[in-house]
N, C-alpha and C positions, 0 to 999 in steps of 0.2 A: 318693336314687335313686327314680324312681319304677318301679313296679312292679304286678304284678298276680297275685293268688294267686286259688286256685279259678279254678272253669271250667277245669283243667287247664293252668294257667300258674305259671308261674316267676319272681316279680315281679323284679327283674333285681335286686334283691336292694336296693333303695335306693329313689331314687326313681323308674325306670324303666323295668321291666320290662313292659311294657304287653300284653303280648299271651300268650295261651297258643298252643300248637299245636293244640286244640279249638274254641277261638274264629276260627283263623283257617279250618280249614276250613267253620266257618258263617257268612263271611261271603258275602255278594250277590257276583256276578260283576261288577254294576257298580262295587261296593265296592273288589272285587279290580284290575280296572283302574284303579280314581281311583289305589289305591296304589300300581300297578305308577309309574304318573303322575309319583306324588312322588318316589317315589325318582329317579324318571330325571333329578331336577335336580342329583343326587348325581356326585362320581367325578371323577376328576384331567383328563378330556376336559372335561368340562361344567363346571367350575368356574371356569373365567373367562368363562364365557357367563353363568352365572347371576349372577357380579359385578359382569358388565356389565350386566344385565338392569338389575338392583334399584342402576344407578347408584353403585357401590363401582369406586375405582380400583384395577387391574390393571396398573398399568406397573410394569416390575420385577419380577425377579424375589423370591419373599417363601417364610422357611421355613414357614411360614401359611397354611392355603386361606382363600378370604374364607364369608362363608358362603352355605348353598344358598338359592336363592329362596322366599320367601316375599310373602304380599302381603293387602292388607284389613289390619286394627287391629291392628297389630305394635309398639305403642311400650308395652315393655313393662319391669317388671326383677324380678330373681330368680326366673325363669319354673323350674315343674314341670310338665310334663305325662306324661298316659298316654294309651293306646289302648282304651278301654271295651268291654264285649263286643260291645257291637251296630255295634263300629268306629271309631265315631267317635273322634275326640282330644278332651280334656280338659284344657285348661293356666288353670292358676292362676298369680298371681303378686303381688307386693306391693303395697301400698295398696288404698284403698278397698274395706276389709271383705273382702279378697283379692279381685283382680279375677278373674273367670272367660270365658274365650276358648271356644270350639269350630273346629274344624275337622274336613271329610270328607275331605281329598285329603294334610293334613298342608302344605301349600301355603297356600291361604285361609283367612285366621283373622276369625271376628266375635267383638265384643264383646257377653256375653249376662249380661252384671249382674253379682252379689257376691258370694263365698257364703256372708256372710251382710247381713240386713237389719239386724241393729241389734248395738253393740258388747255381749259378755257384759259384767256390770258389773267382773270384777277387770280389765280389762284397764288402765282409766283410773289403776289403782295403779301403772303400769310407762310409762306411755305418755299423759300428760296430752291428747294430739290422737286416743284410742284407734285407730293407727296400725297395724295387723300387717306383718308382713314377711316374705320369705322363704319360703313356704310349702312341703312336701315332701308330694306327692297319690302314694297308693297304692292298691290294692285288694287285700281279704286277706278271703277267708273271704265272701266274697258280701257285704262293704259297704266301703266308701270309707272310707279315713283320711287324716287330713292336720293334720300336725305343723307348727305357724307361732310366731314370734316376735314378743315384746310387749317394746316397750322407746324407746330415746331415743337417739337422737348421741351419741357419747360419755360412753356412761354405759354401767355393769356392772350397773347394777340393772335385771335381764331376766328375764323367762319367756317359758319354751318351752309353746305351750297343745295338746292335742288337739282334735279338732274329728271327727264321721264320721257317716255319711251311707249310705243302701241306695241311692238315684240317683247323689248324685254332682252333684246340680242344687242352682241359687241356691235360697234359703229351707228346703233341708232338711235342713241343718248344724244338730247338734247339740252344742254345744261340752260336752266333756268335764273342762275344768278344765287345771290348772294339771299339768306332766308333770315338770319341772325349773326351778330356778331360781339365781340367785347373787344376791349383793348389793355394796354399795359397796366390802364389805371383802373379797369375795371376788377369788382371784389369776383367775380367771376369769372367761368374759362367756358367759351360756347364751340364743344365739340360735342361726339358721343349722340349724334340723334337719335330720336326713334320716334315714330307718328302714331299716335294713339288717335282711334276714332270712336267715340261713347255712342251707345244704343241712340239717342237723341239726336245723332248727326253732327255735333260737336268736335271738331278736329283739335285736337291737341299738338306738342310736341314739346318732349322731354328730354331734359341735354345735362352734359355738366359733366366736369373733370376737377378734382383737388379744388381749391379754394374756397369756396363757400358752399362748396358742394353742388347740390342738382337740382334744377331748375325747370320749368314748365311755362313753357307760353301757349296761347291760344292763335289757331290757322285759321285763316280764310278757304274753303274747299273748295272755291272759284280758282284760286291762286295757288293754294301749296303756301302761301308767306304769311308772315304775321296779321292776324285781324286789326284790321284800322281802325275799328270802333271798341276794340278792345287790349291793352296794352298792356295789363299785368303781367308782369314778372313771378313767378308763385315758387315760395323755397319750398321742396322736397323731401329733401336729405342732408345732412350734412353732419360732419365730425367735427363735434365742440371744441376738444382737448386732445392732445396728442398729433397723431398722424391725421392729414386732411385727406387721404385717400379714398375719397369714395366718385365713382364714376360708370359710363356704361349704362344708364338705367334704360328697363324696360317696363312697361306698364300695359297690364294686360286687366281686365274685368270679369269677373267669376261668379255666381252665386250670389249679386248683391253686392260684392266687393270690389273696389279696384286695387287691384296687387302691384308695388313697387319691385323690381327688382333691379340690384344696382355689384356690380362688382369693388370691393373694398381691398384693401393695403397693397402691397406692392406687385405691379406689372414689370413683363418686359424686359427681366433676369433669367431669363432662362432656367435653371435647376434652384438658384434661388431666389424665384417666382415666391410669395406669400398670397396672391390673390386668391381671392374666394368670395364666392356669390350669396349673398343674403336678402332678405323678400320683408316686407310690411305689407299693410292693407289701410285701406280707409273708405270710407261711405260717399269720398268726394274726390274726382282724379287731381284735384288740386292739394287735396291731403285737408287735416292734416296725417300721414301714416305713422302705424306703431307698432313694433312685433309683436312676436308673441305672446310676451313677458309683458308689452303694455309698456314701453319704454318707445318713446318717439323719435323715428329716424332722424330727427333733426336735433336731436340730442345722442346722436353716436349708437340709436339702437338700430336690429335687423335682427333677423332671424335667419340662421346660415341655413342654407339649401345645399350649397354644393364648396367642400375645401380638399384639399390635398389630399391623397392617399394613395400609399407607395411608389410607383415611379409614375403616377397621373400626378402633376404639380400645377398649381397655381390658377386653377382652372379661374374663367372668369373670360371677360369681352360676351359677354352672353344676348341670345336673342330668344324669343319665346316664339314656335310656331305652331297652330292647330290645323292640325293632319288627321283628315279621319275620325276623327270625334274628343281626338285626345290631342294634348299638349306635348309638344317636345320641346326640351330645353339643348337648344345649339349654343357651344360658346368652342373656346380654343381652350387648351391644356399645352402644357410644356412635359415631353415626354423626357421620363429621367433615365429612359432603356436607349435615347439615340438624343445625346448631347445636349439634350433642353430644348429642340427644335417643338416651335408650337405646331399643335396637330388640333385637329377638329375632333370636338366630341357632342356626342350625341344621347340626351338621354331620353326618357318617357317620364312625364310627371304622373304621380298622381293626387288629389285633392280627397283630406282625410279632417273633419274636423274644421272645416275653416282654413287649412293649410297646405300646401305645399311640398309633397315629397318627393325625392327623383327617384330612378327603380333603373 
């Protein structure tokens, strides 16, 4: 989730909590209109307008919104972003040395370089193309963190790296080393971060790709790395029978509850994409979570938030950010109008009953 602490914010306890209530009252009125802006492409009126905008089919009725518009260098995947203090957005996302996007309006996105200029040298241990993935962009304490994954296709031999930064800009990443790791023999795969911070001060962080599914260790907030006084391992999620795809989780706190969200079945097909993002809850960030239905993520359940519909495919890599009072759900889709190339989408949640809708 991304997120955003100091400056009087509440980083949404993951990867996206972007905004405090101090920063927004010092934003520029012209700032405050771009935003009013973006959001207006939000909401169950406007959402087949914006479909139709950004050339996404709308015949049919779909239990799905498509996503809201966006537009400029959108072809992205395992998007993070936040809202920085001085407003702007900030999304990261995988390949090339993490790619870094900006945006004013949350709308237009440009392409503004890497963040970083050259691979640290462990990474080529994990990743022979030194490839990162996945990245989870926060702000805690007046600097930038952001937790990525080093690794290969099908393979468990991964690390998870730190990386932070006082801007937040290309070349000023300082990578922090190695945070968690697995290997060939391990029943687990440590990619897919994201930092969960509890009302209480308690740093988390939640990981996991296929194999035993997804996992949860507990940080040190002196360090960013795992707690030395604490060393559990906490299973999350995971698919009993069948396919073991469950991966990406995000974990965000709502109303009493802490909400799992993790992207399931198959990535990285392009048109035939099967991903889709499903959500649990539990009264404990260690779990155990259960959907809707009361069926326990660690027994193959979830409760889908967001699957395929029409030429939006495969949606999933997901991040949770709170902007403005409200929850947006960022993850990538595979567009079925231009070849399968994943594109960024962008929803609004809303929380009805204990749950989780997108709009």
């Amino acid at each position: 989730m991304t997120e955003l602490h100091g400056h009087g914010k509440a980083r949404h306890r993951r990867k996206k909590t972007a905004l405090l209530a101090g920063v927004a009252l010092a934003l520029t009125a012209a700032g405050a209109m771009a935003y009013g802006t973006a959001f207006g492409v939000f909401g169950e009126d406007a959402q087949p307008k914006a479909a139709a905008a950004a050339g996404q089919s709308t015949s049919g009725a779909s239990a799905y919104p498509g996503p809201g518009r966006v537009t400029g260098d959108v072809v992205v995947h395992d998007p993070t972003m936040l809202r920085a203090p001085n407003g702007r957005y900030l999304l990261h996302s995988t390949h090339g040395y993490l790619e870094f996007r900006t945006s004013t309006d949350r709308v237009a996105f440009s392409r503004n370089g890497n963040a970083f200029s050259s691979p640290p040298r462990w990474w080529s241990r994990y990743s022979p193309e030194n490839d990162p993935w996945a990245p989870d962009l926060s702000y805690h304490g007046g600097r930038y963190l952001m937790y990525y994954s080093v690794s290969r296709f099908r393979s468990n031999s991964s690390a998870i790296g730190l990386a932070t930064s006082t801007t937040g800009m290309p070349g000023s990443w300082k990578d922090q080393g190695i945070v968690h790791s697995s290997t060939s023999s391990s029943d687990y795969n440590a990619i897919d971060p994201d930092l969960f911070v509890d009302d209480d001060g308690k740093w988390w962080l939640v990981f996991g790709s296929h194999w035993s599914g997804i996992k949860m260790i507990r940080l040190d907030p002196k360090t960013g790395k795992q707690h030395a006084k604490d060393t559990t391992r906490h299973s999350l999620a995971s698919r009993t029978t069948g396919a073991r795809a469950v991966e990406g989780p995000t974990v965000v706190k709502r109303n009493g509850y802490y909400y799992l969200f993790a992207s399931y079945d198959t990535c990285c097909s392009g048109t035939a994409s099967t991903y889709k993002i499903k959500v649990g809850r539990a009264t404990s960030p260690t779990g155990p979570y259960h959907d809707r239905n009361g069926v326990a993520m660690n027994k193959n359940g979830g409760t889908v938030v967001m699957a395929s519909q029409g030429s939006v495919i495969g949606p999933g890599g997901q991040d949770i950010m709170r902007d403005g009072g409200k929850d947006l759900l960022v993850y990538h889709y595979y567009d079925g109008r231009d070849r399968g190339t994943s594109k960024l989408g962008l929803n609004l949640l809303k929380w009805s009953g204990g749950w989780p809708t997108a709009y």
